[in-house]
PLY file of the C-alpha trace (Angstrom):
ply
format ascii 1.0
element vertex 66
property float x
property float y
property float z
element edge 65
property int vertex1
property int vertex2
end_header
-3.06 30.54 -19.54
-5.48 27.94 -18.51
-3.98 25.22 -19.55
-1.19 26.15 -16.95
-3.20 26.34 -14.30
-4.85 23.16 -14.76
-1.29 21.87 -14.71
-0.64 23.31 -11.63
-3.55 21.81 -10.07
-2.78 18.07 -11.38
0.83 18.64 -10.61
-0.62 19.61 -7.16
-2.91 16.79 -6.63
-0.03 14.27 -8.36
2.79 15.21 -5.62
0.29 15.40 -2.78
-0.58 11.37 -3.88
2.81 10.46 -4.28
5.13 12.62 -1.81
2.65 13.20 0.79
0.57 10.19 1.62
1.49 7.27 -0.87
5.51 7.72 0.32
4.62 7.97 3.94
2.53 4.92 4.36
-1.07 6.40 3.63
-2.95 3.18 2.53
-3.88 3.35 -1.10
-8.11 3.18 -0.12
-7.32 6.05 2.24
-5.38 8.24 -0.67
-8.20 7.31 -3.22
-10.96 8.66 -0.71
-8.74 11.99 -0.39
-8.82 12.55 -3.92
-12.39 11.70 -4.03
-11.38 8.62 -6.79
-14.69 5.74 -7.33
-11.99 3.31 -8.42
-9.08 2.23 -6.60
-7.46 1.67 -10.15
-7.30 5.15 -10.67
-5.07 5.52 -7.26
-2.77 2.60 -7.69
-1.37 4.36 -10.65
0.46 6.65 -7.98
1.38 3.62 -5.73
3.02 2.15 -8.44
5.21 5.33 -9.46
6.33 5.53 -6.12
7.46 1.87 -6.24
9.53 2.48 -9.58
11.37 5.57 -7.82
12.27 3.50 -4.94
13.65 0.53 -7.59
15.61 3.24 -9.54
16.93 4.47 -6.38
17.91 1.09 -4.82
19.79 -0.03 -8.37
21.38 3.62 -8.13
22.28 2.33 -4.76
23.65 -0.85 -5.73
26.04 1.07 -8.39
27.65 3.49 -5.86
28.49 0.32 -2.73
29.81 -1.54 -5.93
0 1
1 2
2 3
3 4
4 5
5 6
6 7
7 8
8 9
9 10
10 11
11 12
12 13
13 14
14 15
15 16
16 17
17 18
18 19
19 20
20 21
21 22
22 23
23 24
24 25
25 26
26 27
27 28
28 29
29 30
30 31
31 32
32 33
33 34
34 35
35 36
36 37
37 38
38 39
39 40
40 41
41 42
42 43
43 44
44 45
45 46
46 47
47 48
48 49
49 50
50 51
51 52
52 53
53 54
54 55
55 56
56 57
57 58
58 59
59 60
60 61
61 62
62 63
63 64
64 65
């Protein structure tokens, strides 16, 4: 049982860096300082997921107008 909440709560944190601020133009320094990350590192993780989604998307993209 606690291991599912501590899911939760990193599943939590995970979408509110990614969906909520990283997605929506939140600078990265801002986003790390939310989480209450020391190294930026740590926060560009998210910054680069988002940027993966948005390449999958666009290639998904590219399939469907071709």
């Amino acid at each position: 049982m606690w291991h599912q909440k501590e899911s939760s709560f990193h599943m939590a944190r995970h979408t509110f860096a990614t969906t909520v601020t990283v997605s929506n133009g939140v600078p990265i320094e801002t986003v790390s300082k939310l989480l209450g990350y020391t190294k930026l590192a740590t926060t560009q993780i998210y910054a680069k997921e988002v940027e993966r989604k948005v390449s999958e998307y666009m290639e998904k993209l590219k399939l469907i107008l071709n």
